[in-house]
C-alpha positions in Angstrom: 149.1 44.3 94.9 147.8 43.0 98.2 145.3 41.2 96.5 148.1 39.5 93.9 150.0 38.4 96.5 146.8 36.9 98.2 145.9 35.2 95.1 149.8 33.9 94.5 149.7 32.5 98.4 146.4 30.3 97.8 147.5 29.6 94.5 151.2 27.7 95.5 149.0 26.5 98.2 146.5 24.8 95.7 149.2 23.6 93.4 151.1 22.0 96.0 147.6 21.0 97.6 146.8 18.8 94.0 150.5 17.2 93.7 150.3 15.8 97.4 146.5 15.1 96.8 147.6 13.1 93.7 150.4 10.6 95.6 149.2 7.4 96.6 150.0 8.5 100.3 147.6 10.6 100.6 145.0 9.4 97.7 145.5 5.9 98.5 143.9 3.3 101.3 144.4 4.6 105.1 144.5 2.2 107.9 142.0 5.1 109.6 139.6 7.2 107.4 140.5 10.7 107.5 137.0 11.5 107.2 132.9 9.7 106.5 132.7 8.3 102.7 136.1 8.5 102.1 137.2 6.8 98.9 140.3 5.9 98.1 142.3 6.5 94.4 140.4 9.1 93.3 141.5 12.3 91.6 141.9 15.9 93.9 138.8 17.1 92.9 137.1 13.9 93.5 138.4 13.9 96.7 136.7 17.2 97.6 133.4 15.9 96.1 133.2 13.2 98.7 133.7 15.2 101.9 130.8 15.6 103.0 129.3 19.3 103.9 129.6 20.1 107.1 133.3 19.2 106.5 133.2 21.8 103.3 131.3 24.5 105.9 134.1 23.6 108.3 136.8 24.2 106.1 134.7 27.4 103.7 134.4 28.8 108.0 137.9 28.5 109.7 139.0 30.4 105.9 136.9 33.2 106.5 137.9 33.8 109.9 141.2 34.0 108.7 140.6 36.5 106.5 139.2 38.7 108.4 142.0 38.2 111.2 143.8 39.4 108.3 141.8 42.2 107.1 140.9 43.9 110.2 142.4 42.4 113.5 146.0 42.6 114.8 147.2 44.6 117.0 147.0 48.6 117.4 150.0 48.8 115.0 148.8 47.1 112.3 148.0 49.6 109.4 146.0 47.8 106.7 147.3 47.8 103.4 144.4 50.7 101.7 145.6 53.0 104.5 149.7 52.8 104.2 150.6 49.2 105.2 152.6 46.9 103.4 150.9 44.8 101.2 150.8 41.0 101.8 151.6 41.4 105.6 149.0 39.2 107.8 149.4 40.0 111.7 150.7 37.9 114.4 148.3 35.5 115.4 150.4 33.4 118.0 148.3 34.0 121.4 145.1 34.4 119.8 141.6 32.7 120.1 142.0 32.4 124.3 145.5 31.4 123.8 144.9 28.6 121.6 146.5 29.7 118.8 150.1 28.6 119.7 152.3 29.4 116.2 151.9 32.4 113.5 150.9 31.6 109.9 153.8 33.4 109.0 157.1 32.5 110.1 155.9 29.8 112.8 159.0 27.9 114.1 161.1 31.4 113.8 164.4 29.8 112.9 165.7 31.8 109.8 168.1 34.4 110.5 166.2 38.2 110.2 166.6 40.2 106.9 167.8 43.3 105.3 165.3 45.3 103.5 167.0 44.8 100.0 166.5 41.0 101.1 162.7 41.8 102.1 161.9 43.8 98.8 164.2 40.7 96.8 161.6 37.9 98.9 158.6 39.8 98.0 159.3 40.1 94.3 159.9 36.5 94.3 156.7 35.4 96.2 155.0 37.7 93.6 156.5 36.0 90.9 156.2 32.0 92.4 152.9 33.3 93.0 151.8 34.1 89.3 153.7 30.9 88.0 151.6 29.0 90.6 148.4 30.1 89.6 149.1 29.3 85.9 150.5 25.7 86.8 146.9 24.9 89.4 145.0 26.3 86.0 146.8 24.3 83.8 146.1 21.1 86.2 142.8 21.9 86.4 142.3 22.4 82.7 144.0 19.2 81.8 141.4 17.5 84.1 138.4 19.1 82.3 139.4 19.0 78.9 141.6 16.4 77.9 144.3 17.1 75.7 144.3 20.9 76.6 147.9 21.2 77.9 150.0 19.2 75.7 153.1 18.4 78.5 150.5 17.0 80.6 148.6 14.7 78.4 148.3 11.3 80.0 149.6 12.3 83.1 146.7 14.3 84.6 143.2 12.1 84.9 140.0 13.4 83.9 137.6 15.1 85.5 134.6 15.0 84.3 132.8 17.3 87.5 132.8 21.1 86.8 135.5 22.5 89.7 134.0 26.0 89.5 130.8 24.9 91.4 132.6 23.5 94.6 129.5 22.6 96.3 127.4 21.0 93.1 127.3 17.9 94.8 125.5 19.3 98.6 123.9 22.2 96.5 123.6 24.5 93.9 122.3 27.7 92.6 123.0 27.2 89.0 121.2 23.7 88.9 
């Protein structure tokens, strides 16, 4: 389970990720580059094409370190998930990293009113379920872009791709090529 709901976060995150990525605000000219060789107009996965790799390394890095914040750190109450916990939870981080880290990943501004546990279980079956519906809509973007045609309701409206998106890092490296 704790790996669906994982899966379900990075997925709405991805989706949402490729929409923005595809709005001229963010695909379009900048008055200041966000980062070297950055070309304007192109498609999401174009985009992560041109960063360049230490940005990639950057990016591939400060995920990792997340996850194992996740997997292992907290404090002395945290039970992981294989030994008891709840599923899905990821610690406080506020406070963290020398003090650095100044707002939680989850919850960061802290302004909804707390919950009832029939509210809780009710949320978590609805991430869950955003969750799956997002990975099937990031797939079926992604699949539109590779091969044409492949989702009717999107025909025309997603642009080709003509890149593979499973090898992120064909472009800096490979070890399929």
């Amino acid at each position: 389970r704790h790996a669906e709901i994982k899966h379900g976060r990075i997925a709405m995150a991805g989706f949402l990720g490729f929409l923005a990525q595809s709005t001229p605000l963010v695909a379009g000219e900048h008055a200041i580059l966000p980062y070297r060789g950055y070309v304007p107009d192109v498609t999401p996965q174009e985009q992560w094409a041109n960063i360049p790799l230490i940005g990639k390394l950057q990016i591939l890095v400060f995920v990792g370190m997340l996850e194992s914040y996740g997997e292992g750190a907290g404090d002395e109450s945290y039970v992981h998930y294989t030994k008891g916990g709840m599923p899905g939870y990821y610690p406080p981080i506020v406070g963290k990293g020398g003090g650095q880290i100044g707002l939680n990943l989850y919850k960061p501004f802290d302004i909804f009113p707390e919950q009832d546990e029939a509210q809780k279980t009710r949320g978590r079956q609805v991430e869950i379920n955003n969750g799956r519906l997002a990975m099937l809509g990031l797939f079926s973007l992604i699949s539109e872009a590779t091969v044409p045609g492949s989702v009717p309701a999107l025909k025309d409206i997603i642009p080709p791709y003509d890149g593979n998106v499973m090898i992120p890092f064909s472009g800096d490296f490979s070890i399929f090529s």
